[in-house]
C-alpha positions in Angstrom: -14.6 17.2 16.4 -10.4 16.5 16.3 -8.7 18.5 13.7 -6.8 16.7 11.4 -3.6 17.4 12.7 -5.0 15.8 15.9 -6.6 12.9 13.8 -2.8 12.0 12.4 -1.2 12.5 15.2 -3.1 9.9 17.5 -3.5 7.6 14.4 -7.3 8.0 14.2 -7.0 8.4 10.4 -7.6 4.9 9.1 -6.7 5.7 4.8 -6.7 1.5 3.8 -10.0 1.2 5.1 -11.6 4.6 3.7 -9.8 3.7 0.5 -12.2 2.1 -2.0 -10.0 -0.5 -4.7 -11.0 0.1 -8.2 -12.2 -2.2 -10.4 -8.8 -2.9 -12.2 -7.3 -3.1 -8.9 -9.6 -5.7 -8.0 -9.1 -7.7 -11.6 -5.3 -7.4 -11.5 -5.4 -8.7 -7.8 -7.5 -11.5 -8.4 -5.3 -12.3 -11.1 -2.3 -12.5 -9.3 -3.5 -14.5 -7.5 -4.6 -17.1 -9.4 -1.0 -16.6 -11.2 0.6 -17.3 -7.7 -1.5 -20.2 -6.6 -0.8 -21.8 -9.8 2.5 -20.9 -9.6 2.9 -22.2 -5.5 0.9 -25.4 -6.9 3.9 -26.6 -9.3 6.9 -25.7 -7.0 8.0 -27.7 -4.0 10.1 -27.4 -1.2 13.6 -25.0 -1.2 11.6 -23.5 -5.1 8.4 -22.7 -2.8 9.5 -21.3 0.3 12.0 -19.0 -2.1 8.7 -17.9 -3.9 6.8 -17.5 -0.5 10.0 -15.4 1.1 10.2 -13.2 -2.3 6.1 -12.4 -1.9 7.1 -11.3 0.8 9.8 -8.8 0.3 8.0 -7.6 -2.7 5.0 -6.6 -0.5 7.3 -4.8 2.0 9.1 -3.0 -0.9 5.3 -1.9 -1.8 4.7 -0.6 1.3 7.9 1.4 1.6 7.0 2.4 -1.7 3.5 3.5 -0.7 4.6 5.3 2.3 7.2 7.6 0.4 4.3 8.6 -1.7 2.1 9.4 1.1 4.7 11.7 2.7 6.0 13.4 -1.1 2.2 14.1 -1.0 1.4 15.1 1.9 5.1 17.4 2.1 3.2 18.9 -1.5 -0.2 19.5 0.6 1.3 20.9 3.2 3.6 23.2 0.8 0.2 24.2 -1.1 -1.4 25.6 2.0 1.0 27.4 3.2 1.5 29.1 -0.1 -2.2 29.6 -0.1 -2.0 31.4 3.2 0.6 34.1 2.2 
């Protein structure tokens, strides 16, 4: 069995797919997108390909977003055990 330093380092821990949505995750994604396909439905052209490029860059910024959290968290973690340890 790998440690878990081992499992991080050669990208063996998979988090999205052991991470289970909750049920308001689930509502406010399915209402987004029934916001967004209405919304892509009544633009056309130059409007919907601004929409499509700003989806986009909102779901990068997300993802930035997502990863500074998992690193402030894991810095906290790994700041916790090694107080622990003293």
């Amino acid at each position: 069995m790998k440690s878990a330093m081992e499992e991080i380092f050669f990208g063996d821990v998979r988090f999205i797919e052991k991470t289970e949505m909750t049920e308001e995750y689930k509502r406010l994604l399915s209402a987004c997108a029934e916001v967004s396909g209405r919304l892509t439905r009544s633009l056309t052209g130059e409007n919907r390909e601004n929409l499509e490029d700003m989806i986009l860059l909102n779901g990068e910024m997300e993802t930035e977003t997502a990863k500074a959290y998992f690193i402030s968290g894991f810095r906290l973690g790994m700041k916790t055990a090694y107080e622990l340890k003293e």
